[in-house]
ZABAVO-358228 format. One record per residue (C-alpha): x, y, z; residue number from 1. Coordinates in steps of 0.2 Angstrom, whole numbers, padded with zeros to 4 digits, always signed. Layout:
BEGIN
    c1    c2    c3 num
     X     Y     Z NUM
...
***
This chain:
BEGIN
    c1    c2    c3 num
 +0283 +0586 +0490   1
 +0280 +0602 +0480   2
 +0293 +0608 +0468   3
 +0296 +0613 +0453   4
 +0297 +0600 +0436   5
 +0312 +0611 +0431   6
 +0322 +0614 +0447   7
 +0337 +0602 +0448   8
 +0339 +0588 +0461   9
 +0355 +0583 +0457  10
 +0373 +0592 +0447  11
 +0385 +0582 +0442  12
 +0400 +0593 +0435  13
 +0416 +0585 +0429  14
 +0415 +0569 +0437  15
 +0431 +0557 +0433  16
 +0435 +0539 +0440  17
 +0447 +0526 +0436  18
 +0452 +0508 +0442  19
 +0468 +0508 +0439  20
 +0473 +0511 +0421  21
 +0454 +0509 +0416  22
 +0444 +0526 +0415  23
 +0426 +0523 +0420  24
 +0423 +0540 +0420  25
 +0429 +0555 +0410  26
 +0422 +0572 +0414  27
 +0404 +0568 +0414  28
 +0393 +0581 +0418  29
 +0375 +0572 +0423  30
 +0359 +0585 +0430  31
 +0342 +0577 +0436  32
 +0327 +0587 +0439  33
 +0313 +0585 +0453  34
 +0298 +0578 +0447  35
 +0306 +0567 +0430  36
 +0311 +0551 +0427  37
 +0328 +0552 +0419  38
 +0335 +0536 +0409  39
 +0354 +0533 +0408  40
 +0357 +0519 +0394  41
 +0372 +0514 +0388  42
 +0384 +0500 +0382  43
 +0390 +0488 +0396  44
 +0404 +0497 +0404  45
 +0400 +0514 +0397  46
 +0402 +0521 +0413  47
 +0383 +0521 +0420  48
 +0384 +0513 +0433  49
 +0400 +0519 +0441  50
 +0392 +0536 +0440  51
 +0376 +0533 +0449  52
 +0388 +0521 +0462  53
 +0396 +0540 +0465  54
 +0380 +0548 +0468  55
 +0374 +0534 +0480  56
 +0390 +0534 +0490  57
 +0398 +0518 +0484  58
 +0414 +0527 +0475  59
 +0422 +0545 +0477  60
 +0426 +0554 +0461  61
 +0443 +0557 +0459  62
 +0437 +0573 +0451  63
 +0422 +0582 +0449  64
 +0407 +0590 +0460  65
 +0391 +0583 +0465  66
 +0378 +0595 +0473  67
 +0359 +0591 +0478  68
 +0346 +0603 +0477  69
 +0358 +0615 +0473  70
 +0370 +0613 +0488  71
 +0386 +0605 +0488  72
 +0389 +0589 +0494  73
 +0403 +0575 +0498  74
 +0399 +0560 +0503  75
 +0411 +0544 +0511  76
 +0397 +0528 +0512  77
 +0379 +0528 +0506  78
 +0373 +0530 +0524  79
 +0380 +0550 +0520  80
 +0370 +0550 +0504  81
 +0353 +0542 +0510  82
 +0355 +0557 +0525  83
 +0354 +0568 +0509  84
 +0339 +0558 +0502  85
 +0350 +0548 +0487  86
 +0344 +0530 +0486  87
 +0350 +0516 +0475  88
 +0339 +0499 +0469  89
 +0351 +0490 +0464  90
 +0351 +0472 +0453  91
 +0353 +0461 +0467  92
 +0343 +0468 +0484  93
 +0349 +0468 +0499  94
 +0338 +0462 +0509  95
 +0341 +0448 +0524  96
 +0331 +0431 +0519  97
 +0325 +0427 +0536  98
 +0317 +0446 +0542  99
 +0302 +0450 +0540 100
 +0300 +0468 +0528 101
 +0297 +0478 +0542 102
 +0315 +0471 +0551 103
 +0324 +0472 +0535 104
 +0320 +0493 +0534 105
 +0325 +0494 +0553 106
 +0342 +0488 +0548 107
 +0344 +0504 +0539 108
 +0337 +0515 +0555 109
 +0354 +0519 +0563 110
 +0345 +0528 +0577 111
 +0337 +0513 +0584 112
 +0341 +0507 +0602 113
 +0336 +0492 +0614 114
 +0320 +0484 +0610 115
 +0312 +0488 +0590 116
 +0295 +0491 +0590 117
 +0290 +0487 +0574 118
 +0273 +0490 +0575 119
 +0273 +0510 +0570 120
 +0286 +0504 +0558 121
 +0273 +0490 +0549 122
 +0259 +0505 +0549 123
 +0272 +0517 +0540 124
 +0276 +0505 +0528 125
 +0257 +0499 +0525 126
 +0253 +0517 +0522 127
 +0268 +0521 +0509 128
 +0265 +0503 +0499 129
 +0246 +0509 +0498 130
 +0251 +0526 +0492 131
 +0260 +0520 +0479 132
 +0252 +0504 +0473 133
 +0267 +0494 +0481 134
 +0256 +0480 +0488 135
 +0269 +0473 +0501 136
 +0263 +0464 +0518 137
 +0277 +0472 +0530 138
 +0275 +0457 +0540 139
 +0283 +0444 +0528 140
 +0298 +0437 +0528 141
 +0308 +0440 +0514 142
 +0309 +0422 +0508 143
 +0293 +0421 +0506 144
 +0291 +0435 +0494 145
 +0294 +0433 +0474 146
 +0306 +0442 +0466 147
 +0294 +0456 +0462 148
 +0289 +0460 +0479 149
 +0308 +0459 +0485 150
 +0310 +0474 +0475 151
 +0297 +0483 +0481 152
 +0303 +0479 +0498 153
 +0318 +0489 +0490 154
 +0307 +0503 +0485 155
 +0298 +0505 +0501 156
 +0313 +0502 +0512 157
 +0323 +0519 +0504 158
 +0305 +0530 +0504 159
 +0304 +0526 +0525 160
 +0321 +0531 +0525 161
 +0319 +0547 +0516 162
 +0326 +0546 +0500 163
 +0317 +0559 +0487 164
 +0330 +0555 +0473 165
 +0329 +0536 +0470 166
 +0341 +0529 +0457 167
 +0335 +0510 +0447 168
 +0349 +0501 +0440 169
 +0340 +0487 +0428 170
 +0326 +0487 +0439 171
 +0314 +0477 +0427 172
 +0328 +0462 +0422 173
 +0322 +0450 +0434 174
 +0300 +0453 +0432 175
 +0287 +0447 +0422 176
 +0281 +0461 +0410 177
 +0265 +0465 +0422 178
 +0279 +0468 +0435 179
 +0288 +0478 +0425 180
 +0272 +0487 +0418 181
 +0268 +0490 +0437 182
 +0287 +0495 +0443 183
 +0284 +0509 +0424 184
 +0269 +0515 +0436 185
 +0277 +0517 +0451 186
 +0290 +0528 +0443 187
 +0279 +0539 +0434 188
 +0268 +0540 +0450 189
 +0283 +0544 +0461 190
 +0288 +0557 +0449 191
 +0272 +0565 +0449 192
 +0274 +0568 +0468 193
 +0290 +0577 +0464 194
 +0302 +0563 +0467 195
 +0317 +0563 +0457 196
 +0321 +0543 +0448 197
 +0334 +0540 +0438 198
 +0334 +0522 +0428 199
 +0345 +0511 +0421 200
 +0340 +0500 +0408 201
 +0346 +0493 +0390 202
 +0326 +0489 +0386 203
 +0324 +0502 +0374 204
 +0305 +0500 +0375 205
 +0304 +0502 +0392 206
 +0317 +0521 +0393 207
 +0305 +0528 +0379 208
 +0290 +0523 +0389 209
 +0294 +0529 +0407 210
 +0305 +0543 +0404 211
 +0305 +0561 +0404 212
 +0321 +0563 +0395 213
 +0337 +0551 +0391 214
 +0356 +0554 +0395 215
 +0366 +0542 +0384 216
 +0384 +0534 +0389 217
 +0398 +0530 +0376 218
 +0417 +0525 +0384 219
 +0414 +0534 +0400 220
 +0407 +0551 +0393 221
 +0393 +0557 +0390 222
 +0388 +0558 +0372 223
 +0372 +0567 +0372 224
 +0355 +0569 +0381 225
 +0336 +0570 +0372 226
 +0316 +0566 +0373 227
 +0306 +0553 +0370 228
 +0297 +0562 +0357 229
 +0314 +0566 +0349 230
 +0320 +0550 +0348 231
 +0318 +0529 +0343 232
 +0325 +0513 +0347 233
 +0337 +0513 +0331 234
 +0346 +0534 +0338 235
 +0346 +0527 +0352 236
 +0355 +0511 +0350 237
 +0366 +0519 +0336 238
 +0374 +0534 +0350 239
 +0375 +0520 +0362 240
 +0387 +0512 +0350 241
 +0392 +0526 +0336 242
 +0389 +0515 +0324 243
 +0372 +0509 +0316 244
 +0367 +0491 +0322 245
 +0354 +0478 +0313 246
 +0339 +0476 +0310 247
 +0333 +0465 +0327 248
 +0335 +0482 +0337 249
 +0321 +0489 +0328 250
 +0311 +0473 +0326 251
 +0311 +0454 +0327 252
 +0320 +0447 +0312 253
 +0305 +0439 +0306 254
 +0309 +0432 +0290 255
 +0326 +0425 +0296 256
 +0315 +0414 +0307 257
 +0306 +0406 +0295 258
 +0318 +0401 +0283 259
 +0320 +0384 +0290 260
 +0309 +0369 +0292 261
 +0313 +0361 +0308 262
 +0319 +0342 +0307 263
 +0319 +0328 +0318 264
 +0321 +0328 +0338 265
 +0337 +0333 +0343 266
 +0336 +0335 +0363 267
 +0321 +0325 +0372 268
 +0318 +0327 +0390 269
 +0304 +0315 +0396 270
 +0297 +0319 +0414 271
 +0316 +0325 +0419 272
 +0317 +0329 +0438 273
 +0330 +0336 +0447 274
 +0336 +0344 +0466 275
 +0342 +0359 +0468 276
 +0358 +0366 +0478 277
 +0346 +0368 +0494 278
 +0340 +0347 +0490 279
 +0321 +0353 +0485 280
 +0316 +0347 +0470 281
 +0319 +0358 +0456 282
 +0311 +0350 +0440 283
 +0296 +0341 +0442 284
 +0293 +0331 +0427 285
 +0298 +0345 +0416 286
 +0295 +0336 +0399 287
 +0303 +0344 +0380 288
 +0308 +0343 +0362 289
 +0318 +0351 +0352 290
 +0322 +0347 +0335 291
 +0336 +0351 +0321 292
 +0335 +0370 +0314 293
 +0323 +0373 +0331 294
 +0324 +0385 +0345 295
 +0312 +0382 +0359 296
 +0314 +0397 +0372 297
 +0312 +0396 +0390 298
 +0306 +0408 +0398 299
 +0301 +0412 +0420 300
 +0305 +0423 +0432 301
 +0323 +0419 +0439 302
 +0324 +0403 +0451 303
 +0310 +0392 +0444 304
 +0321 +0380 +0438 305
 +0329 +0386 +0422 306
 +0348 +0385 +0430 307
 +0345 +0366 +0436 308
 +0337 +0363 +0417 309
 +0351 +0369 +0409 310
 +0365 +0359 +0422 311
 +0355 +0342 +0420 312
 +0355 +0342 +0402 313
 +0374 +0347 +0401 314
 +0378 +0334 +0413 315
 +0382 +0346 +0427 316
 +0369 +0340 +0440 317
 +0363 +0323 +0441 318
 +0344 +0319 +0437 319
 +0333 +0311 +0449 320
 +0320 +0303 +0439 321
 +0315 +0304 +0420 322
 +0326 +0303 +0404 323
 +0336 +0313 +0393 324
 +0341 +0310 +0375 325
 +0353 +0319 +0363 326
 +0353 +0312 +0344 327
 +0343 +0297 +0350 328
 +0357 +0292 +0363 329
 +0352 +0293 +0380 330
 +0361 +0307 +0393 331
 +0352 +0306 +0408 332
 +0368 +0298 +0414 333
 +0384 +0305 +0406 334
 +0396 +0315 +0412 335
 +0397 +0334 +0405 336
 +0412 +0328 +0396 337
 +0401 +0314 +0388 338
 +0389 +0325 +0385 339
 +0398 +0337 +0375 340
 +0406 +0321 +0366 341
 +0387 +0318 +0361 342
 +0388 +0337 +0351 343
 +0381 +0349 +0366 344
 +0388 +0366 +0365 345
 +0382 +0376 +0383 346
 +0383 +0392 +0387 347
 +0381 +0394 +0405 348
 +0374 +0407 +0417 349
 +0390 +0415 +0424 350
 +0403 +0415 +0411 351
 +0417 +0416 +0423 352
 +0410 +0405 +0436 353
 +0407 +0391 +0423 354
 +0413 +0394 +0405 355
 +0430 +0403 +0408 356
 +0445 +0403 +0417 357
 +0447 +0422 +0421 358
 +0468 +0420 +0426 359
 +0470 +0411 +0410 360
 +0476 +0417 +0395 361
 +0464 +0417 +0379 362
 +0473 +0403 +0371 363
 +0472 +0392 +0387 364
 +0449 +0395 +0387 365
 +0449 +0392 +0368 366
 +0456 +0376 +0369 367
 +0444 +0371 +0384 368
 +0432 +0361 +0377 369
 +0443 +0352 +0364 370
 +0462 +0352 +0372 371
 +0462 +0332 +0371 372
 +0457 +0333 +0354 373
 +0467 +0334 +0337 374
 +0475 +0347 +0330 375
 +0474 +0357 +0347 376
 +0484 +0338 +0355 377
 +0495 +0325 +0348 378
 +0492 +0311 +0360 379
 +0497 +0319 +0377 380
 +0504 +0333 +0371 381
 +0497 +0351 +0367 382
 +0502 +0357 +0349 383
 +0506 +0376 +0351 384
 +0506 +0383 +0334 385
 +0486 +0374 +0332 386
 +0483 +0384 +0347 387
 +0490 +0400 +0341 388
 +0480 +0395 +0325 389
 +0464 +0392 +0332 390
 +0464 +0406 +0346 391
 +0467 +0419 +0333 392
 +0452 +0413 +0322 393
 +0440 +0415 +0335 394
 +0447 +0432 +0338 395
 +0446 +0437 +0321 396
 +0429 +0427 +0318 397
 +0419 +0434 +0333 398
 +0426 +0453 +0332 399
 +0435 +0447 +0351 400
 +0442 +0465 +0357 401
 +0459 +0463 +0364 402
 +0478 +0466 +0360 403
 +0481 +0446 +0358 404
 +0479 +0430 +0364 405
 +0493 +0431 +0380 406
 +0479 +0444 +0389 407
 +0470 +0435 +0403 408
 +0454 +0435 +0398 409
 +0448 +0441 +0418 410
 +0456 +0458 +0408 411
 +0442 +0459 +0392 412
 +0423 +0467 +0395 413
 +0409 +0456 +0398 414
 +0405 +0457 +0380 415
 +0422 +0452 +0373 416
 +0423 +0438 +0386 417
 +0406 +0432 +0381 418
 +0409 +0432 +0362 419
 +0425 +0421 +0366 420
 +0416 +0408 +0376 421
 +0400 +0408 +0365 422
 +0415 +0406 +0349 423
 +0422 +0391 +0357 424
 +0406 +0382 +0361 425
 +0400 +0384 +0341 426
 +0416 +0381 +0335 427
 +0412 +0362 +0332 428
 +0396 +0365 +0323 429
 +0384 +0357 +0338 430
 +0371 +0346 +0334 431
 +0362 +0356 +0351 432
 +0365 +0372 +0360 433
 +0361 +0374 +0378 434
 +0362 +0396 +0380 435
 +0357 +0402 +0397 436
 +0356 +0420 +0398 437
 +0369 +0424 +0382 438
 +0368 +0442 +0381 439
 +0365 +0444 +0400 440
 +0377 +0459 +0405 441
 +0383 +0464 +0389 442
 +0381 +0479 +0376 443
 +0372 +0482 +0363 444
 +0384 +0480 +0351 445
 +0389 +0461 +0357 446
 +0370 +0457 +0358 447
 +0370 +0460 +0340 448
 +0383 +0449 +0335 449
 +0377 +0436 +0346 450
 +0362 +0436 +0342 451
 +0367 +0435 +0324 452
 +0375 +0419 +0330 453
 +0360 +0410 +0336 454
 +0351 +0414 +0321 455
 +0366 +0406 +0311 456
 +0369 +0389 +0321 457
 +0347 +0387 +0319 458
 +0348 +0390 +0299 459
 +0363 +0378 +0299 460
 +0352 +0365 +0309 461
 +0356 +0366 +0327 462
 +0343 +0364 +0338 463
 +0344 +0376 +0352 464
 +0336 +0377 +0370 465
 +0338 +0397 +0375 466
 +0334 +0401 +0392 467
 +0333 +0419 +0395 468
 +0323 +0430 +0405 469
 +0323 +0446 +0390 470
 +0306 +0442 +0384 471
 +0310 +0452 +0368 472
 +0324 +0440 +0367 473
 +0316 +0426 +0366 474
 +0301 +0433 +0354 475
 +0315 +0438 +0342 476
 +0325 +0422 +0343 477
 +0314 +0408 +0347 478
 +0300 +0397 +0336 479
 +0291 +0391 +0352 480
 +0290 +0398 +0369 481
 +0289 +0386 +0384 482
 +0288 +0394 +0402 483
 +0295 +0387 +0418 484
 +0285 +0392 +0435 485
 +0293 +0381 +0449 486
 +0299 +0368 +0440 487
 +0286 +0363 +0430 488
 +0281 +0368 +0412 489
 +0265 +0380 +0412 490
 +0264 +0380 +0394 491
 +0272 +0380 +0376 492
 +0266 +0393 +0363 493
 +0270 +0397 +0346 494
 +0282 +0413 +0346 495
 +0275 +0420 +0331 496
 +0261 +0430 +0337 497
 +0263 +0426 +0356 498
 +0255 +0439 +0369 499
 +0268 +0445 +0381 500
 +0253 +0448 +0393 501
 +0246 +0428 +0392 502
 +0268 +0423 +0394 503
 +0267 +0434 +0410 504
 +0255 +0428 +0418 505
 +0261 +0412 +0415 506
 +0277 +0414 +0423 507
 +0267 +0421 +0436 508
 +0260 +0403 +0438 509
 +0242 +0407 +0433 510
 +0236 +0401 +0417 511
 +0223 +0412 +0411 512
 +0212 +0398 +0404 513
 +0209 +0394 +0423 514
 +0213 +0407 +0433 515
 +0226 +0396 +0444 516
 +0240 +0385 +0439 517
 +0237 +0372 +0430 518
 +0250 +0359 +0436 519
 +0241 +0343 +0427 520
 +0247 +0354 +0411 521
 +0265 +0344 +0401 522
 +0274 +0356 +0389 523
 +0272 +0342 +0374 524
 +0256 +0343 +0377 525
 +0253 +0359 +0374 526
 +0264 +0359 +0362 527
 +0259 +0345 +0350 528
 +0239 +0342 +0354 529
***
């Protein structure tokens, strides 16, 4: 496709959109060139995403003008804006389990008829994966493909169908680093051919390394738009806020990490097992320690395990086999009332799936974990005014965003919601912390201040298991690293000093010691000689 680097692909002028009494949008004016790969980064709800949604077809502005390649358009579905070559890779593909690639790209060919022939289809996509070092077999099902090669279906799927402006919303939160190093070299090479890709991302690293320029988001506008070469992690971060944020954007807070000498075993797994929703064994043997003032991290590619680790030690899913110990007292059995009892705080997965009721008020999720206890109950009777009390702390404590605590908390951001449910579970001083994913979702204001959490509850001796798959996350956070590849434990490593490429590759399942993995290999082993 020859064009030229400074010709624009897309014009957004004025572009306004609200839910309701929430303005997503206000005014935004948004160009894209052929040939670049333009970053959009912002704070959760900034207005990023509800932006490119417009673009791809998903919203109508309520105001405003879109044109590509300098031509007016308007568009009702995202069927009118792939016609006009606007793709969209979103978190979550879209992709039909049980197809194989080359079926899963017919469902977007509204021209097909009768019998598919798929055959021209499987060459087409051979010959695009090739060119752009996409390495897909478009005769797989979708089931059988990792979570890398699901989004390369993505990929692919949208170039068959035509799209020249590709648009990436946190396209690297689910890969190992290879996959993401790949995915940054697919962008540039798709740019290099005159494609125009737009990228959504809160990896700071990652925007400064694949883009040509950076359009920053604050409250729904657009406060700005600069280089590479004109920019850093800390301006960045500080026009995504307004403010300027600590020290761990720039650079793991080293010293904070080594300010305490870790104590004895808190949580001890030995050769835990475990099913998963579909009744396949999910942990296979998985055996860990963690001790007081400790944070072991875990990190893998989503779905080997790391959700059924977390639900098995909280007492949400039952084990199968092995043991579990909190403080020397055994778990494996206990209810997830019993084991909270025992001084487990969990932060789950899905904060409104798990860890808050959203049609509640914020009194009503404070008081969650503790409404049977005193001052919150007198015997069978909830005490109001300790309530009020202890609601209103955690809002002041945590910096919670909201008018007071009558707002149903379904009404606060991702952020806010988070910081509430992440204040609760600390407020009894844990003796060990279960945090899957905490800043999943959120801005980069809350990931400061929840990180800064974490870091407080290890200096006060918690021990804490964080299971995250940010990779600078867990660097920044943890002492020791184990990774999780299908259920078992690949390997534990020091964090100080620990080679993101050796950590991918173990999450990939190979250890590079053998070239395969090396499933004989315990965590504790590792760990401890």
């Amino acid at each position: 496709m020859a064009s030229a680097p400074t010709r624009l692909a897309i014009s957004m002028q004025g572009i306004s959109k609200r839910f309701g009494p929430t303005v997503a949008n206000d005014r935004v004016d948004f160009d894209a060139r052929w040939g670049e790969v333009h970053a959009l980064v912002g704070e959760n709800g900034a207005g990023k995403s509800t932006l490119m949604s417009v673009l791809a077809g998903l919203y109508r502005p309520d105001a405003g003008t879109v044109a590509i390649d300098g031509q007016p358009v308007r568009f009702r579905a995202p069927r009118d804006a792939i016609a006009h070559g606007v793709g969209m890779v979103y978190q979550h593909f879209m992709l039909v389990d049980t197809f194989t690639v080359a079926e899963n790209v017919l469902l977007g060919e509204r021209a097909a008829r009768g019998l598919i022939e798929t055959a021209a289809v499987e060459r087409k996509l051979a010959n695009l994966a090739r060119q752009y070092g996409l390495d897909i077999d478009p005769q797989a099902r979708i089931w059988q493909l990792s979570v890398g090669e699901q989004q390369r279906v993505e990929i692919v799927r949208l170039l068959y169908l035509g799209a020249k402006i590709l648009v990436f919303d946190e396209p690297t939160a689910v890969l190992t680093p290879q996959e993401s190093d790949a995915l940054i070299r697919t962008l540039r090479g798709l740019a290099a051919d005159g494609y125009c890709v737009i990228f959504i991302s809160h990896k700071l690293d990652e925007v400064l390394a694949v883009s040509d320029r950076i359009t920053v988001m604050r409250r729904g506008r657009v406060v700005g738009t600069t280089a590479p070469a004109e920019t850093d992690r800390r301006a960045l971060a500080r026009m995504m806020v307004g403010r300027e944020l600590a020290a761990f954007v720039e650079a793991p807070a080293d010293e904070s990490q080594a300010a305490v000498e870790p104590g004895n075993v808190v949580l001890d797994l030995r050769d835990v097992r475990t099913n998963g929703d579909n009744g396949l064994e999910a942990l296979r043997g998985v055996s860990l320690q963690v001790r007081a003032g400790e944070t072991l991290g875990i990190a893998g590619v989503a779905g080997n395990g790391q959700r059924e680790l977390a639900e098995t030690i909280a007492g949400l899913r039952p084990a199968t086999g092995g043991g579990i110990a909190i403080g020397g007292r055994d778990t494996t059995r206990c209810t997830a009332a019993e084991v909270a009892a025992c001084g487990v705080a969990h932060i789950p997965e899905d904060r409104l799936a798990s860890g808050l009721v959203g049609a509640m008020d914020l009194g009503g999720n404070a008081i969650l974990r503790d409404y049977r206890s005193a001052p919150i109950a007198r015997g069978p009777f909830l005490v109001q005014r300790a309530i009020a009390a202890f609601t209103d702390r955690l809002i002041q404590t945590h910096d919670v965003k909201t008018p007071g605590r009558w707002v149903k908390v379904r009404a606060l951001s991702g952020g806010n919601q988070q910081k509430l449910l992440i204040g609760r579970e600390l407020a009894g001083q844990p003796k060990a912390i279960v945090a899957v994913h905490p800043t999943r979702g959120v801005d980069v204001g809350a990931v400061e201040a929840i990180h800064g959490l974490l870091r407080q509850q290890r200096r006060r001796g918690a021990a804490t298991l964080l299971i995250s798959e940010d990779l600078d996350e867990l660097l920044a956070l943890s002492d020791r690293i184990a990774v999780l590849y299908e259920g078992r434990v690949m390997d534990v490593l020091p964090a100080a000093g620990a080679d993101p490429e050796r950590i991918g590759l173990l999450m990939a399942g190979v250890a590079p010691d053998t070239g395969h993995a090396d499933e004989a290999r315990t965590a504790e082993a590792a760990a401890h000689g």
